[in-house]
Structures are given as structure tokens and as C-alpha cells.
N, CA, C and O atoms as CSV, one atom per row, in Angstrom:
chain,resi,resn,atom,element,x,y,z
A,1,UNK,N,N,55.718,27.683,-29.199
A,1,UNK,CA,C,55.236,27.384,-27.872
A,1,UNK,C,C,53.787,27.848,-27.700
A,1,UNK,O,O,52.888,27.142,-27.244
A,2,UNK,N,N,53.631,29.411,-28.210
A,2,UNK,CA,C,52.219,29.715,-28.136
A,2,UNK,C,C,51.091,28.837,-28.923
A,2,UNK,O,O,49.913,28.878,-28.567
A,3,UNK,N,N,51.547,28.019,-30.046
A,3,UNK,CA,C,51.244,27.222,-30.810
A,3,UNK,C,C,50.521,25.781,-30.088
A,3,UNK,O,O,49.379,25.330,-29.999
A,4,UNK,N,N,51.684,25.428,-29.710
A,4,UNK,CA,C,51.278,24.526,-28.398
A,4,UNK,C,C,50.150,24.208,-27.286
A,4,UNK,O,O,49.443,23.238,-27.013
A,5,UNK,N,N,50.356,25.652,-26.729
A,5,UNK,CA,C,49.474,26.147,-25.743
A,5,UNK,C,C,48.093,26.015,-25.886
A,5,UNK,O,O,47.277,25.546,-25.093
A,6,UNK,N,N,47.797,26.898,-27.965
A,6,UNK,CA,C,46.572,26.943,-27.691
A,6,UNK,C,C,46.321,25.713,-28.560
A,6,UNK,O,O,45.433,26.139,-29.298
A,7,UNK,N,N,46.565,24.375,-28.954
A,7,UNK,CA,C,46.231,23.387,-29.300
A,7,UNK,C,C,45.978,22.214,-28.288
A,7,UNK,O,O,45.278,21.203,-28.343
A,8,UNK,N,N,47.104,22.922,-27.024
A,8,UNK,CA,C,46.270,22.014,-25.522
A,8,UNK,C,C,45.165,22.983,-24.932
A,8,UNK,O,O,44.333,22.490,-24.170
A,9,UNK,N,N,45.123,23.969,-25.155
A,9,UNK,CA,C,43.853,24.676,-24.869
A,9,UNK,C,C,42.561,24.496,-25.292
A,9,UNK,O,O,41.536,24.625,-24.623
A,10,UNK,N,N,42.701,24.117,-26.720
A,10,UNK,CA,C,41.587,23.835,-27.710
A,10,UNK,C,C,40.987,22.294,-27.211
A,10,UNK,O,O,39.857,21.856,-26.998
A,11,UNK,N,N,42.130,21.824,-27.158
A,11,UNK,CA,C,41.744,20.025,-26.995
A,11,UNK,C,C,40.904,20.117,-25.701
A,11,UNK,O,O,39.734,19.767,-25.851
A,12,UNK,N,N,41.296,20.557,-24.338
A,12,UNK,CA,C,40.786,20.632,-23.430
A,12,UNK,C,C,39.292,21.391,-23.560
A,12,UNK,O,O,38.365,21.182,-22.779
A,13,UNK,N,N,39.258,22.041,-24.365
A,13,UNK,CA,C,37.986,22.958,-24.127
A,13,UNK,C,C,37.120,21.905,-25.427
A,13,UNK,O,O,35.938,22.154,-25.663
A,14,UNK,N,N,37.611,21.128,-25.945
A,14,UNK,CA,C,36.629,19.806,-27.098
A,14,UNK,C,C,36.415,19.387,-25.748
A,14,UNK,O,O,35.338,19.714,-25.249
A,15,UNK,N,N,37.399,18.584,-24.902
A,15,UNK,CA,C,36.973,17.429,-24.362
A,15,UNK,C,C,35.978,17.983,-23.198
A,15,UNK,O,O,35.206,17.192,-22.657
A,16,UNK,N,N,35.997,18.819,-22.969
A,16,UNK,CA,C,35.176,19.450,-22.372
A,16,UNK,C,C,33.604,19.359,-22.421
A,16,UNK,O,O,32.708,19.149,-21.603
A,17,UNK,N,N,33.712,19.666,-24.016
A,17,UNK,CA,C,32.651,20.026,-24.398
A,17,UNK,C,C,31.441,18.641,-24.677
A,17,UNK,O,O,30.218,18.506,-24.623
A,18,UNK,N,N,32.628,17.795,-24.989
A,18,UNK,CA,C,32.299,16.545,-25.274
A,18,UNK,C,C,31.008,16.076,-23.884
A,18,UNK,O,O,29.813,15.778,-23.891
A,19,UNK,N,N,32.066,16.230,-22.832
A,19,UNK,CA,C,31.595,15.920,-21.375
A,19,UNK,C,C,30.164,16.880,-21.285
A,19,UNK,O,O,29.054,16.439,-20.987
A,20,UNK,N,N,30.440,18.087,-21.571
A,20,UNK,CA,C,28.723,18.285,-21.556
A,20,UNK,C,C,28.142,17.782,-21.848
A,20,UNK,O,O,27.484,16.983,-21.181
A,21,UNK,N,N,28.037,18.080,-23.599
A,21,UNK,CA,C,27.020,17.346,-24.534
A,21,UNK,C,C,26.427,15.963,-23.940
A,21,UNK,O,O,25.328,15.429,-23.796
A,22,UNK,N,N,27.874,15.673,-23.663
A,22,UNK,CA,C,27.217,13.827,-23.025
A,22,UNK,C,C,26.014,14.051,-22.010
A,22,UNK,O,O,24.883,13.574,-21.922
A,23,UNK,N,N,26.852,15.118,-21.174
A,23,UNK,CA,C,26.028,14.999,-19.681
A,23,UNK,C,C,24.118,15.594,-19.919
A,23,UNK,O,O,23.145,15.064,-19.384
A,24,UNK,N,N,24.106,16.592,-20.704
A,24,UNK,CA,C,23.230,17.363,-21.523
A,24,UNK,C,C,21.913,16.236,-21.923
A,24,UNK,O,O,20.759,16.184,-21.498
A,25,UNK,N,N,22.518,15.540,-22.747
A,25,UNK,CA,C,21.810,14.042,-23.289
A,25,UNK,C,C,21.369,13.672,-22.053
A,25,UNK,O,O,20.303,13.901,-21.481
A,26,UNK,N,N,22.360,13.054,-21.716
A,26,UNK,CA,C,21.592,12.354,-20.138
A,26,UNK,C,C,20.502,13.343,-19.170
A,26,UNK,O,O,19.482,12.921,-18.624
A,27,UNK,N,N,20.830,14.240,-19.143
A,27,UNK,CA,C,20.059,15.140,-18.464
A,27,UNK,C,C,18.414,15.377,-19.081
A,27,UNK,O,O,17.414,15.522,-18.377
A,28,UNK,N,N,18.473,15.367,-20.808
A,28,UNK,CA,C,17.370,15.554,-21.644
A,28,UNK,C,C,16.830,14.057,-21.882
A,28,UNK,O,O,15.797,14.063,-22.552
A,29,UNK,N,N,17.181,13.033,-21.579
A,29,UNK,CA,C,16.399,11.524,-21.718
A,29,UNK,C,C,16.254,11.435,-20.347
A,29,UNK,O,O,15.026,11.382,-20.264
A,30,UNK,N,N,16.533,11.400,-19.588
A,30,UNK,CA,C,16.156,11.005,-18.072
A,30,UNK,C,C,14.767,12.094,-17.489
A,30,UNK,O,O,13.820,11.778,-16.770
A,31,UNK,N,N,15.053,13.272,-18.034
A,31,UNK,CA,C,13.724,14.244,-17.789
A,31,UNK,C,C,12.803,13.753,-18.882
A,31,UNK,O,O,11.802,13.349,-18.291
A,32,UNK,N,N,12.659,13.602,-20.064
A,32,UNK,CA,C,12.041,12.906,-20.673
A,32,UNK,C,C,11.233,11.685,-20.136
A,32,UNK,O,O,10.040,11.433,-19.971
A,33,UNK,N,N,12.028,11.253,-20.002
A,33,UNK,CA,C,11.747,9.903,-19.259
A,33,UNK,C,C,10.480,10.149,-17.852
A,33,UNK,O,O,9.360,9.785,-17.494
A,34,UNK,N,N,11.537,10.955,-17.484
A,34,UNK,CA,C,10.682,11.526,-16.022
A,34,UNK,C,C,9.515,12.076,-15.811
A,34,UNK,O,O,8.864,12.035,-14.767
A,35,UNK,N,N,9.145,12.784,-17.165
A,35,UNK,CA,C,7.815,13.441,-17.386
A,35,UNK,C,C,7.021,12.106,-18.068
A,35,UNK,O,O,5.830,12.300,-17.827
A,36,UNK,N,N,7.143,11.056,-18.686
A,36,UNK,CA,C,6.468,10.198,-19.404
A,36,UNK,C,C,6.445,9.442,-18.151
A,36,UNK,O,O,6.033,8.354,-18.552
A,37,UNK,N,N,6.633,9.316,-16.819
A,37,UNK,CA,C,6.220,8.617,-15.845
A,37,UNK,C,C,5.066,9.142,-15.288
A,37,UNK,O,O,3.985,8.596,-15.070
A,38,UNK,N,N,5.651,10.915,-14.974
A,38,UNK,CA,C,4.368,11.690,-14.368
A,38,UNK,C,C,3.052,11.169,-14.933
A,38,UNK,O,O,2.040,10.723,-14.393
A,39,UNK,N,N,3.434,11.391,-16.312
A,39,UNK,CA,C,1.574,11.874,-16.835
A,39,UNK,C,C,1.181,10.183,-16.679
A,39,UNK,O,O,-0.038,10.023,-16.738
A,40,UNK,N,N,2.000,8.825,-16.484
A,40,UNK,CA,C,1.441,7.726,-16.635
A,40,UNK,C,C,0.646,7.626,-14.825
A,40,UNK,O,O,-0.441,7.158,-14.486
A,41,UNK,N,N,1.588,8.190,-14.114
A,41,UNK,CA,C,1.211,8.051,-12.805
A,41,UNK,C,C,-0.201,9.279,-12.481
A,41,UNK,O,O,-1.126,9.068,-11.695
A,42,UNK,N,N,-0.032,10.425,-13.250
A,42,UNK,CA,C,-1.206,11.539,-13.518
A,42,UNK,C,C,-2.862,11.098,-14.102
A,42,UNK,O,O,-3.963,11.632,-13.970
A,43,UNK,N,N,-2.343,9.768,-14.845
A,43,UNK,CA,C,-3.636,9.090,-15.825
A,43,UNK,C,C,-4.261,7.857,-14.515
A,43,UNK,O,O,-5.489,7.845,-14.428
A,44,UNK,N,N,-3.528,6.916,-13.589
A,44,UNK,CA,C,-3.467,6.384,-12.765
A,44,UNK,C,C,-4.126,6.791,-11.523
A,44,UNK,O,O,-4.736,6.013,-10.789
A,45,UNK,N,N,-3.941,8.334,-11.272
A,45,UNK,CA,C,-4.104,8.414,-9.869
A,45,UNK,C,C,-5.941,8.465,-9.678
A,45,UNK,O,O,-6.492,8.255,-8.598
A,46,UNK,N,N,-6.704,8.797,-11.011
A,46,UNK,CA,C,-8.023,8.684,-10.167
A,46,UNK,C,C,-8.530,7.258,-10.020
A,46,UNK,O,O,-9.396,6.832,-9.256
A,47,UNK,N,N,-7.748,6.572,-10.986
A,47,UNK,CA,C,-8.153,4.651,-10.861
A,47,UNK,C,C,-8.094,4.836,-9.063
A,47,UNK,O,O,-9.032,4.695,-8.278
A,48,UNK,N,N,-6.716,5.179,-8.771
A,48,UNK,CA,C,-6.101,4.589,-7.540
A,48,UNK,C,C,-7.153,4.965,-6.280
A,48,UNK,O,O,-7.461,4.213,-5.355
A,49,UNK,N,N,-7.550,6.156,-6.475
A,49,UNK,CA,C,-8.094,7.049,-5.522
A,49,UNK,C,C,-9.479,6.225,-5.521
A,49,UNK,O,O,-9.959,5.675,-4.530
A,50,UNK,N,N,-9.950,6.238,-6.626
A,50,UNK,CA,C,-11.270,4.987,-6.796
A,50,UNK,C,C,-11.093,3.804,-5.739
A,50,UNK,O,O,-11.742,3.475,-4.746
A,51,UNK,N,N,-10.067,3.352,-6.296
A,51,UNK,CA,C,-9.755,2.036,-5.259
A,51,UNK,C,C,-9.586,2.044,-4.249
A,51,UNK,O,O,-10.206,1.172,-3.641
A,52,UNK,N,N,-8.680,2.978,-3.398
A,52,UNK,CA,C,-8.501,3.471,-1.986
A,52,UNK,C,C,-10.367,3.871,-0.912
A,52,UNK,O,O,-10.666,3.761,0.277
A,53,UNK,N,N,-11.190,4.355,-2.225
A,53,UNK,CA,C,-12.147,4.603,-1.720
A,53,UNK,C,C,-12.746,3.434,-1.374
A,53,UNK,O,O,-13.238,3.483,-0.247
A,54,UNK,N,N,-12.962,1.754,-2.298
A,54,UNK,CA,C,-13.617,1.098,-2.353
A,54,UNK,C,C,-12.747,0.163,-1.095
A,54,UNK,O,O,-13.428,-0.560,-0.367
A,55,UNK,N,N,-11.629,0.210,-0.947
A,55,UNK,CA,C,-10.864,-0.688,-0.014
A,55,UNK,C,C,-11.352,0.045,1.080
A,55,UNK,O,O,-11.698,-0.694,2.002
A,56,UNK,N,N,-11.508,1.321,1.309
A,56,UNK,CA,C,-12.086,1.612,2.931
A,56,UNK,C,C,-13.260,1.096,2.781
A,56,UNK,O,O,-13.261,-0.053,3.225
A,57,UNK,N,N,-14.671,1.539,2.189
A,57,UNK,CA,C,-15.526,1.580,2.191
A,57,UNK,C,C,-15.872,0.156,2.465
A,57,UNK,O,O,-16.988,-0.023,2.952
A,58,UNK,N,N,-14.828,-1.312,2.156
A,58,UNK,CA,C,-15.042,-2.599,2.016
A,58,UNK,C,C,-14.627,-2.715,3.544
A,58,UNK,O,O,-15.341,-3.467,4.208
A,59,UNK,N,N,-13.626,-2.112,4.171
A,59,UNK,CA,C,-12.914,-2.234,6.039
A,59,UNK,C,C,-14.020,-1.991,6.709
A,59,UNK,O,O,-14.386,-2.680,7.662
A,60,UNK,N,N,-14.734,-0.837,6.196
A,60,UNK,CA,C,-15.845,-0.277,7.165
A,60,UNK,C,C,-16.787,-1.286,7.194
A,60,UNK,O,O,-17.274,-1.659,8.261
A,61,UNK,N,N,-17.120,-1.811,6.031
A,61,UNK,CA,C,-17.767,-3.052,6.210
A,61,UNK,C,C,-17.832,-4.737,7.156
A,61,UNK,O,O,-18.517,-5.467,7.873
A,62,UNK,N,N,-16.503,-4.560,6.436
A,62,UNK,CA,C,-15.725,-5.078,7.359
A,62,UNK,C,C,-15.882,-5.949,8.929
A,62,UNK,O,O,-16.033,-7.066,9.425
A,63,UNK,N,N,-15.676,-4.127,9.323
A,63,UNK,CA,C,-15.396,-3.937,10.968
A,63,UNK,C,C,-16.467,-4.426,11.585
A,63,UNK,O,O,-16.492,-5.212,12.532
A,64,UNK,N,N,-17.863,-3.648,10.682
A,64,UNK,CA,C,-19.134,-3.735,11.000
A,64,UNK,C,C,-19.761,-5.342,11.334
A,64,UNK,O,O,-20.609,-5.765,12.119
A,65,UNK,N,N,-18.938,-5.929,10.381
A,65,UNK,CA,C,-19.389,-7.477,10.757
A,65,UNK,C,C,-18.850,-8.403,11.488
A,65,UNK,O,O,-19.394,-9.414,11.932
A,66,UNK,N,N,-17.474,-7.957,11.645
A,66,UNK,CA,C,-16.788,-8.379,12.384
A,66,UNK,C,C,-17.616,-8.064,14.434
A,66,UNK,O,O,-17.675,-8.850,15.380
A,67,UNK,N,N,-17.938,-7.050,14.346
A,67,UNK,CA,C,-19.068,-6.537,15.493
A,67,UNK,C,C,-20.004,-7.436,15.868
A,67,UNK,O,O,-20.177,-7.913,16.990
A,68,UNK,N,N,-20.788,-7.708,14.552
A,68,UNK,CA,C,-21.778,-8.498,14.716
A,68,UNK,C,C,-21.619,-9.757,15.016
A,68,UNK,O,O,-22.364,-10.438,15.721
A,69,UNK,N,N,-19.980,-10.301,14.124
A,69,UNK,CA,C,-20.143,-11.798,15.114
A,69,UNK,C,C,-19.415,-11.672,16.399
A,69,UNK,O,O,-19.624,-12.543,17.244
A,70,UNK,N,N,-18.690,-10.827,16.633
A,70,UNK,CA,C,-18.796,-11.233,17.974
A,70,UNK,C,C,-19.724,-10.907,19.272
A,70,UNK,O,O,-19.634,-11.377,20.406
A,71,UNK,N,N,-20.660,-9.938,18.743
A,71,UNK,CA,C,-22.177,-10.227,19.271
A,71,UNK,C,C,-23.097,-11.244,19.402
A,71,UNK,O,O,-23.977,-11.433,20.242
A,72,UNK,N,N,-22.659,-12.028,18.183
A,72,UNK,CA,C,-23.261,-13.406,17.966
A,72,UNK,C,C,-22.467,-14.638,18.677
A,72,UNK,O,O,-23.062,-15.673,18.980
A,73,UNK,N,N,-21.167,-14.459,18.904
A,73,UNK,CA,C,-20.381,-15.382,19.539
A,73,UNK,C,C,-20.742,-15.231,20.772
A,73,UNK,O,O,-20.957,-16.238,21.446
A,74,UNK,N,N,-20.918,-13.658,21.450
A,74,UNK,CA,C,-20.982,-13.542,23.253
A,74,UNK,C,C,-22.563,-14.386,23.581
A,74,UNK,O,O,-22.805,-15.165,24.503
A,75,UNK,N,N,-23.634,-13.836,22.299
A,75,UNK,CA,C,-24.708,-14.134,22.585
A,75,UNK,C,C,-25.266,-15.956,22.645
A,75,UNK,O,O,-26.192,-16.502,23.244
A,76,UNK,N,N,-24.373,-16.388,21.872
A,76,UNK,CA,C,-23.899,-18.097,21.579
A,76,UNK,C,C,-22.950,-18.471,22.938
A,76,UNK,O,O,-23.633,-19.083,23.760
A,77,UNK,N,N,-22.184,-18.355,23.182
A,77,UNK,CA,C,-21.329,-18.223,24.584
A,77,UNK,C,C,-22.808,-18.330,25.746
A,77,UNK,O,O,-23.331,-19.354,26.184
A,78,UNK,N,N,-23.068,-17.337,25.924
A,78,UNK,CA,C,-24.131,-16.980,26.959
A,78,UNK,C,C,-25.007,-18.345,26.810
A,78,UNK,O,O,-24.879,-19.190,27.696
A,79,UNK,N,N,-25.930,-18.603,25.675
A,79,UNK,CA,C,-26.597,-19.246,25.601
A,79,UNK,C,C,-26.215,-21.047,25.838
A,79,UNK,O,O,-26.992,-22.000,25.874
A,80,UNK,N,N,-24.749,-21.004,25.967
A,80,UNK,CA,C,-24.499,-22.561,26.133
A,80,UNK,C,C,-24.259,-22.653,27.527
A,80,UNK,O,O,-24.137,-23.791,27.981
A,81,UNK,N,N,-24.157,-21.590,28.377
A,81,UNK,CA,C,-23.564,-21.439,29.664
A,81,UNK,C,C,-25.267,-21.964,30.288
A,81,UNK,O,O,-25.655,-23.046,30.729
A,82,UNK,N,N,-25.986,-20.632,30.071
A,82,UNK,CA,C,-27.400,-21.089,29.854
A,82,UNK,C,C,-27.881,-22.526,30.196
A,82,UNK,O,O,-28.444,-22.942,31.209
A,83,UNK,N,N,-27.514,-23.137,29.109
A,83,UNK,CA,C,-27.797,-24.466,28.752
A,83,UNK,C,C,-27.899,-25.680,29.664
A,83,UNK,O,O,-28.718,-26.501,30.077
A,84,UNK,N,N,-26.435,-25.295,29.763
A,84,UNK,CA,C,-25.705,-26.071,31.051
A,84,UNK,C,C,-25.910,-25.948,31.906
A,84,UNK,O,O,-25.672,-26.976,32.541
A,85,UNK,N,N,-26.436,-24.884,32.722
A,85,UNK,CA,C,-26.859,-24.802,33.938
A,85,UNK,C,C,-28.009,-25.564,34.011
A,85,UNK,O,O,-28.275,-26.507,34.756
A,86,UNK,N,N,-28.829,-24.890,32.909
A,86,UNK,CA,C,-30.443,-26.133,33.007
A,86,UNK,C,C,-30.201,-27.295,32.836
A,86,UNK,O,O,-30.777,-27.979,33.682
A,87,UNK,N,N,-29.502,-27.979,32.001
A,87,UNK,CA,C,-29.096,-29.391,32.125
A,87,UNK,C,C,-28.759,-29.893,33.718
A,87,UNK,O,O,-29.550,-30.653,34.277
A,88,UNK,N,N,-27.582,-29.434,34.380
A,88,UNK,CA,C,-27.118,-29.706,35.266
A,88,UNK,C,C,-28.164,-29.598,36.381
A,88,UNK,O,O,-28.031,-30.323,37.367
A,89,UNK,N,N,-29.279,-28.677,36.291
A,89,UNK,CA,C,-30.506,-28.509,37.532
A,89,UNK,C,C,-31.074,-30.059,37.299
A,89,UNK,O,O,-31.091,-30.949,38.149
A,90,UNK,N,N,-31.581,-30.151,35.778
A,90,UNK,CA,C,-31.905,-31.165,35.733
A,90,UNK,C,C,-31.100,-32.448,36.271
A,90,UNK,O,O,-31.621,-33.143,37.144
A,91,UNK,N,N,-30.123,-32.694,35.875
A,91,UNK,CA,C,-29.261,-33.507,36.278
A,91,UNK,C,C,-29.453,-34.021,37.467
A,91,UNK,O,O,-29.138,-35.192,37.679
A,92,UNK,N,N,-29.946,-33.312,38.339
A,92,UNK,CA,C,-29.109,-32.847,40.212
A,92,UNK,C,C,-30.545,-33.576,40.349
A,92,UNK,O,O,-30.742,-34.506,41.131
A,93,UNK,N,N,-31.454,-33.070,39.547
A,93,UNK,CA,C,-33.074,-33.245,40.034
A,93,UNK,C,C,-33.322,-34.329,39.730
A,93,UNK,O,O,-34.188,-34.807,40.463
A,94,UNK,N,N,-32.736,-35.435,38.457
A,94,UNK,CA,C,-33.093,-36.406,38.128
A,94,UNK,C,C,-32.258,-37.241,39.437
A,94,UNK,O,O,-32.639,-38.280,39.976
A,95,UNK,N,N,-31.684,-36.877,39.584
A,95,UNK,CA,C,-30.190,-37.985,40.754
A,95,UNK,C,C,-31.041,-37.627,42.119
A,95,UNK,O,O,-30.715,-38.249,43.130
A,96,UNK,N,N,-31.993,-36.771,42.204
A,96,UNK,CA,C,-32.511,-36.502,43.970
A,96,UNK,C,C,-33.495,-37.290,43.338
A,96,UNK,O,O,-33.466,-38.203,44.164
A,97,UNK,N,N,-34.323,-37.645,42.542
A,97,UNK,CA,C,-35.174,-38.153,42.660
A,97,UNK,C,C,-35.049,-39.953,42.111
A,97,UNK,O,O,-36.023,-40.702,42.181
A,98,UNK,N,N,-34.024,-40.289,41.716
A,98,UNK,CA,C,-33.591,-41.303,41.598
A,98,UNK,C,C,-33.405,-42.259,42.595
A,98,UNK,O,O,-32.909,-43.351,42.318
């Protein structure tokens, strides 16, 4: 019986062991893994930071012109309103004197 015991004892403490080892592996390729991402994302980040700089630096630009036309639109606006009024004086002036 004691015989028994420790041959289901033994088996249990293999299969056991088995289940580490497995889990162990997985644990040592996935960190593996995990560090060969870092240093790819570590080699990456001053590209990125480069780019982040040049994408603002391109908004600010951007904005800036975006300013200007619609300075140029109010000032175009204005100038047809302008327009029209002098046309229409004329208009009024050609029809009184008609």
C-alpha cells in the first residue's frame, strides 16, 4: 500500500512538474518576446518624437494660414459688398438721369 502511495505521489509530483516546465517556457518566450518589442519600440521612439514634432510644427502652420484666408475671405466679402453698393449708386444715378 505504502508502495502505492508513493508511486501516486511521484506521478503527481512529474505531472506537476511537467505543468511548470511548460508554464516556465511560456513565461521565458513571451518575456523574450516582450523585451525584443521594447528595444524595437526603444529604436522607434526618437523617429516618432521627430515626427510628432514635424506634424505640430506643420498644424501651427497650418492654423496660421488658415487665419490668413479668412482675412482674405472677410477682406474679399467686404470688398464685393463695396462693389455693389457703387454699382447700385450708379445704377439709381443712371435711371434718375435717364
Amino acid at each position: 500500500m505504502l508502495e502505492s502511495l508513493e508511486k501516486k505521489v511521484r506521478s503527481e509530483g512529474d505531472e506537476k512538474q511537467k505543468v511548470y516546465d511548460k508554464y516556465m517556457c511560456y513565461c521565458k518566450d513571451t518575456s523574450e518576446s516582450l523585451n525584443l518589442q521594447l528595444a524595437e519600440a526603444a529604436k522607434s521612439l526618437p523617429q516618432l518624437r521627430s515626427q510628432a514634432q514635424e506634424v505640430s510644427a506643420l498644424q501651427i502652420s497650418l492654423e496660421s494660414e488658415i487665419g490668413q484666408h479668412k482675412k482674405d475671405r472677410d477682406e474679399a466679402k467686404s470688398a464685393i459688398s463695396s462693389a455693389a453698393e457703387i454699382r447700385k449708386k450708379e445704377a439709381d444715378a443712371f435711371l434718375k438721369d435717364s
